[in-house]
C-alpha positions as CSV (number, residue, x, y, z in Angstrom):
1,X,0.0,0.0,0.0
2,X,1.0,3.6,-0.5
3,X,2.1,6.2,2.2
4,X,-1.4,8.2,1.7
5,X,-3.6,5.1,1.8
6,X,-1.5,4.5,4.9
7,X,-2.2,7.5,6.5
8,X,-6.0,7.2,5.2
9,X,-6.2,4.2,6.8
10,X,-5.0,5.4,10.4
11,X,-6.8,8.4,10.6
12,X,-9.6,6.4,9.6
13,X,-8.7,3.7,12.8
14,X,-8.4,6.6,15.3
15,X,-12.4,7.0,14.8
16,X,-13.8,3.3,14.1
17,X,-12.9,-0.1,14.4
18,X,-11.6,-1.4,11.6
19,X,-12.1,-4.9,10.3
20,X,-11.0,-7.2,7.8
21,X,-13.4,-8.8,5.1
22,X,-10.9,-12.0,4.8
23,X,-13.2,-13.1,2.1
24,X,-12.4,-10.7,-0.4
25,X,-9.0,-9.5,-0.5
26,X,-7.9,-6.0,0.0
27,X,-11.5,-5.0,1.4
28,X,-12.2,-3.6,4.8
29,X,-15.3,-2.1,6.2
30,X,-15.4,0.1,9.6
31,X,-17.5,-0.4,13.0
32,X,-18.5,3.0,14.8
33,X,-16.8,2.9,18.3
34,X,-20.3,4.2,19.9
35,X,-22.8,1.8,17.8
36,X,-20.9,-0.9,16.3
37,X,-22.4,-0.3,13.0
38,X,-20.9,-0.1,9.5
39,X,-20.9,2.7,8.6
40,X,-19.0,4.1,4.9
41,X,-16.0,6.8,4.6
42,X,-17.4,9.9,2.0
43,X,-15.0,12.3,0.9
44,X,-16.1,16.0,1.3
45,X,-19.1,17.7,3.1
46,X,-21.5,15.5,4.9
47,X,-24.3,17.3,3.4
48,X,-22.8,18.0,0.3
49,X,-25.5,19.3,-2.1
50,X,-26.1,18.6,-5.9
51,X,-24.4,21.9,-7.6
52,X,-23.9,23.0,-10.9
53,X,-20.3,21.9,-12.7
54,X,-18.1,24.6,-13.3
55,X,-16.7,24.5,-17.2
56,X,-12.8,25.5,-16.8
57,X,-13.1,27.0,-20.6
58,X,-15.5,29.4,-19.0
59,X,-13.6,30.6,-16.4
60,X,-11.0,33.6,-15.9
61,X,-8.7,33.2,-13.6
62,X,-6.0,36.0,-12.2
63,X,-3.6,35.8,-9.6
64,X,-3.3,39.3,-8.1
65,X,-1.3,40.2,-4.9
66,X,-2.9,39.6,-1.2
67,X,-3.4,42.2,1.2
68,X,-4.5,42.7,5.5
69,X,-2.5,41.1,8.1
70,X,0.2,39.0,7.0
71,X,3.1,41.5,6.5
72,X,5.2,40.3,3.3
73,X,4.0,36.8,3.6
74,X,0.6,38.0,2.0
75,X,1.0,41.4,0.8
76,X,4.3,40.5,-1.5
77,X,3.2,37.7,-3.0
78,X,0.6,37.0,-5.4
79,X,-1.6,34.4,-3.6
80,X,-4.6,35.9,-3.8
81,X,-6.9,34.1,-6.3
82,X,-9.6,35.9,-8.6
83,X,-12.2,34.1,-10.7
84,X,-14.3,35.5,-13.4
85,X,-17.0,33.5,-14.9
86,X,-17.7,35.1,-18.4
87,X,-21.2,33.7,-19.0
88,X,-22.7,35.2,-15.8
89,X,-20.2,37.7,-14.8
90,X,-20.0,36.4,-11.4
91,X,-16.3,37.5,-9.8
92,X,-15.0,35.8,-6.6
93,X,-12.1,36.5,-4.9
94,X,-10.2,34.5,-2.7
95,X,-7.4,35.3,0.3
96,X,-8.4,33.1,2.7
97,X,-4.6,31.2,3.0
98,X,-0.9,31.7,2.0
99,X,-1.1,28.5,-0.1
100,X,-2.0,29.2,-4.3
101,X,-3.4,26.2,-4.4
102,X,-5.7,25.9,-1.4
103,X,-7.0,29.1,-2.4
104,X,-7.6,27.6,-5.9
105,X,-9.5,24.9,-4.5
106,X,-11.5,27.2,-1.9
107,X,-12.4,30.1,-5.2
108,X,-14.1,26.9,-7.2
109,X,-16.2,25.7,-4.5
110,X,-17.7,29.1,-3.6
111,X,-17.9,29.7,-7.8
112,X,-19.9,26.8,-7.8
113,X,-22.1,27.9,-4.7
114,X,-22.6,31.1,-5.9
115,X,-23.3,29.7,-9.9
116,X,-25.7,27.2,-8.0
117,X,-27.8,30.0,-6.7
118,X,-27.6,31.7,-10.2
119,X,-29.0,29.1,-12.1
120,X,-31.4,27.5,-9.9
121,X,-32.7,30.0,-7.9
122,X,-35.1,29.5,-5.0
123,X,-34.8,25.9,-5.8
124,X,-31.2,25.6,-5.3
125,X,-29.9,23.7,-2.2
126,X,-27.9,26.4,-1.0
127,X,-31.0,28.3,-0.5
128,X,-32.8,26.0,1.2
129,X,-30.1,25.5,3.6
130,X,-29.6,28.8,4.5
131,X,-33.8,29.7,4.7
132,X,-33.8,26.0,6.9
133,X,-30.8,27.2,9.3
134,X,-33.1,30.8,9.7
135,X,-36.1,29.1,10.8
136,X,-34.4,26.7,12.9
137,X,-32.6,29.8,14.6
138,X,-35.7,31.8,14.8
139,X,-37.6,28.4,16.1
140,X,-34.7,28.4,19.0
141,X,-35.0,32.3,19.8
142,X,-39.1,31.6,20.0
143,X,-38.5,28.8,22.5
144,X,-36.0,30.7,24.3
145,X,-38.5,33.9,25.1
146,X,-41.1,31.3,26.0
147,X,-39.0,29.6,28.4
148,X,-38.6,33.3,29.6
149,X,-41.9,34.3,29.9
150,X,-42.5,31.2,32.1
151,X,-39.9,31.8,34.5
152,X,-41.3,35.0,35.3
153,X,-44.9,34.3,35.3
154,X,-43.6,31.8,38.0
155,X,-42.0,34.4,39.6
156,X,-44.7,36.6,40.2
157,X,-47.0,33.3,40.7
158,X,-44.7,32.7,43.6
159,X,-44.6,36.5,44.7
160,X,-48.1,36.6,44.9
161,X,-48.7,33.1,46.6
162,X,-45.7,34.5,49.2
163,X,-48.0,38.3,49.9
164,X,-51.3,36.0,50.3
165,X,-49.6,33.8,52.8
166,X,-48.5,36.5,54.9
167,X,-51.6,38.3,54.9
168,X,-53.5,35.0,55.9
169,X,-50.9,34.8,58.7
170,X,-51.1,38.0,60.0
């Protein structure tokens, strides 16, 4: 085996329990620690939606010189990465580390977001995402203020249950 199917293979022990299929050579399959279930390795995002390919003859790309904190490790070197799709006219830019390549990587995937949301819309996975994550967050503030407004009509419940007694007792 090579070095990087190695080094796959222990990260992938450090999290499950690994066992051989002796029946068919060269196969393995994983347990979860927690359930003892097999469960599959997937490269990239868990929820990683359906988005629109990106045609590299359709692209511009520019490599222009970084800028912000850094000193001459960003701002003298020409790592930042800037994407032009022609069709749409959509421009990213992207500074987010020192590496060429990472940021490469990084400019195609939000391309791809943001052409995802161009093409499709409301219907694009991206934007349900984002509309799901709002409600859910505006679901959790809702149940928040409730539990709020309990707590203090209990509070003045109690208050009031308190000034009663004393005026029975008195």
């Amino acid at each position: 085996m090579s070095a990087s199917v190695w080094s796959n293979l222990f990260l992938a022990c450090s999290r499950a329990v690994v066992k051989w299929n002796l029946s068919l050579p060269g196969s393995l399959f994983f347990l979860s620690r927690r359930t003892r279930l097999p469960y599959t390795q997937s490269a990239g995002k868990k929820d990683s939606p359906d988005l629109v390919s990106i045609n590299e003859g359709e692209l511009e790309e520019q490599f222009v010189r970084g800028h912000g904190p850094g000193g001459q490790a960003t701002n003298k070197t020409s790592n930042c990465v800037v994407l032009k799709h022609i069709p749409s006219g959509i421009v990213v830019k992207c500074h987010q580390t020192r590496s060429v390549e990472t940021n490469r990587k990084r400019a195609r995937t939000i391309m791809q977001g943001k052409l995802d949301v161009f093409y499709k819309g409301k219907d694009s996975d991206i934007v349900k995402n984002k509309k799901e994550a709002e409600w859910r967050k505006q679901d959790k503030r809702k149940k928040a203020k409730d539990i709020l407004e309990k707590k203090k009509q209990f509070k003045e419940n109690l208050q009031t249950d308190s000034k009663q007694s004393e005026e029975t007792d008195s």
